[in-house]
C-alpha positions in Angstrom: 1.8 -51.2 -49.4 4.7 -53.8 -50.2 7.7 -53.1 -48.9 8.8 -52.3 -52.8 6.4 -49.5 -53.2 8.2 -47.9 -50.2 11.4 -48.1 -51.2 10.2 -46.8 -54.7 7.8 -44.1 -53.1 10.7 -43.2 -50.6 13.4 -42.9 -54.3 10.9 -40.8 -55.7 10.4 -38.7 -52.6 14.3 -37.8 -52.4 14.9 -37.2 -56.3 11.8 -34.8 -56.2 13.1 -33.0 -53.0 16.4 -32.7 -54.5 15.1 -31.8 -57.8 17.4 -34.8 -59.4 16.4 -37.7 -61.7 16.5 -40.9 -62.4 20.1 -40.7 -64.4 20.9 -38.2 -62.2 20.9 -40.8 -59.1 22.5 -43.3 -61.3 25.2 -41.4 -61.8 26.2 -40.2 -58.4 25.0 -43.3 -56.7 26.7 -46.2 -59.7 23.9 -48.0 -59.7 22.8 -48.4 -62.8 19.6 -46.5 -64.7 18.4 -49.9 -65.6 18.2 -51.1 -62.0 16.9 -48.0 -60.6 14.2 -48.3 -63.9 13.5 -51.6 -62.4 13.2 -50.4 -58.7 10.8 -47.2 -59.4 8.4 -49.9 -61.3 8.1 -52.2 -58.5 9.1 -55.0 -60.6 12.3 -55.7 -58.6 11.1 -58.4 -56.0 13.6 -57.9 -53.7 16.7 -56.1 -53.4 20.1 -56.6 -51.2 20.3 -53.9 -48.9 23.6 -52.9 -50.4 21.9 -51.4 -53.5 19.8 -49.2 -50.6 23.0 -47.9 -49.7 24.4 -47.5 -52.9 21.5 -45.4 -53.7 21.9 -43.5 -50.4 25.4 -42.7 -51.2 24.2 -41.2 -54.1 21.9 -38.5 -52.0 24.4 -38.8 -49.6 22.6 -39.5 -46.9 22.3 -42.4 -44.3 20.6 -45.7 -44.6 19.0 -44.0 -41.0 18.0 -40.9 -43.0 16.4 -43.0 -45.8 14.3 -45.4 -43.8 13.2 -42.3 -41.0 9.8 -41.9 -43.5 6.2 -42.8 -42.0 6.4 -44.9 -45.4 8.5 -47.5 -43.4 6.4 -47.6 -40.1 5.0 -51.3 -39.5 1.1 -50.2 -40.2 2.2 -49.1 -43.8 4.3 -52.6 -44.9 2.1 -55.4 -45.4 3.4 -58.9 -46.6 
């Protein structure tokens, strides 16, 4: 999978586990619904990594905590 779908998979992962949505997260993290919108779809080609920690603020959790998923490992991420 793209790196992309991770992220997105990993989002949707997190929301789900802490029964939360999409506004939800976009209102404790500040990043905007749009962006997040944008993000889930796989339609953002690349992010800075500061919106990642934006959006880990808002589960408050750790950029650590958010990338420790088997989604990340190098066999799933292809170019």
């Amino acid at each position: 999978m793209q790196l992309n779908e991770a992220i997105s998979k990993r989002i949707a992962e997190l929301c789900d586990a802490r029964d939360m949505t999409q506004y939800g997260l976009a209102q404790k993290s500040g990043v905007p619904q749009s962006t997040l919108s944008t993000i889930m779809n796989c339609t953002f080609p690349s992010m800075k990594m500061r919106i990642i920690y934006e959006i880990c603020e808002g589960f408050e959790i750790t950029l650590k905590e958010f990338f420790d998923s088997p989604l990340f490992e190098r066999e799933n991420i292809m170019d």
